[in-house]
C-alpha positions, 0 to 999 in steps of 0.5 A: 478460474482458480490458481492451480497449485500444481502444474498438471505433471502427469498430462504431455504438455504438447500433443503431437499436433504442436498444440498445448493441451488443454490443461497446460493451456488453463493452467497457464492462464490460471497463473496469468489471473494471478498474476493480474490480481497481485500485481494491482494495488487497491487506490483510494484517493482522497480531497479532504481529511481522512481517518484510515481504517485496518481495512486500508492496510495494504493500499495505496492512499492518494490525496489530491489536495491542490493547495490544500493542508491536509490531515491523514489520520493512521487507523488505530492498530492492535497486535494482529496488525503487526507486520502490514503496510500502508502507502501514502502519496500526496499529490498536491502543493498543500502540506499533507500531516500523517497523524499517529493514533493513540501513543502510536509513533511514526520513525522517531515522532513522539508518541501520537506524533506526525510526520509532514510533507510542506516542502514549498512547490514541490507537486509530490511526495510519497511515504511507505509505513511498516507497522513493526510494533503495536505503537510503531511505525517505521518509513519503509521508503518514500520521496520527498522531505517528510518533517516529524512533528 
């Protein structure tokens, strides 16, 4: 079943019984569909280094590293992506290095720069990236220290 854009005006929502007519009725549980898709976030999780694609724009991507140092590679990105999202949790103890692609940087990083999540003991880190240029990332939001290197 499909969103409707329109509500079915024309049709009485309620007949004279009390019951909502069937049109009403599908309707609202087009909007209730919709509602499920957009409110999930597509979750990949990671246990070892990770080059990302454009086709993880818009994900959430975990890495549930332990003690382990590792490395996320951001995709390499062009002027259509210009406006798109990726979110980013470390779930480990281990450092978690975000890597730039190309010249790309990442808040005030140097071009190809990382950022870095090492804080000692801390079990959970976050970071949210907005590609607002064709080379430039900018932290949208985020928990924990995140080092540029």
């Amino acid at each position: 079943m499909g969103l409707q854009l329109n509500p079915p005006i024309r049709t009485k929502m309620v007949g004279k019984d009390g019951i909502v007519s069937k049109e009403w009725a599908q309707w609202f549980r087009s909007l209730k569909v919709f509602d499920d898709k957009i409110s999930q976030i597509v979750t990949e999780t990671y246990t070892t280094n990770v080059s990302l694609t454009v086709r993880d724009m818009g994900k959430l991507i975990k890495f549930n590293n332990g003690a382990n140092n590792l490395v996320c590679y951001l995709p390499s990105v062009e002027s259509t992506d210009v406006g798109s999202i990726i979110n980013i949790m470390k779930l480990g103890t281990g450092h978690l290095r975000i890597q730039a692609a190309d010249s790309d940087v990442i808040g005030n990083s140097s071009a190809g720069g990382a950022i870095v999540s090492a804080e000692p003991d801390r079990v959970g880190a976050n970071i949210s990236l907005f590609l607002e240029a064709e080379t430039r990332w900018s932290i949208n939001a985020g928990l924990g220290i995140w080092y540029v290197v």
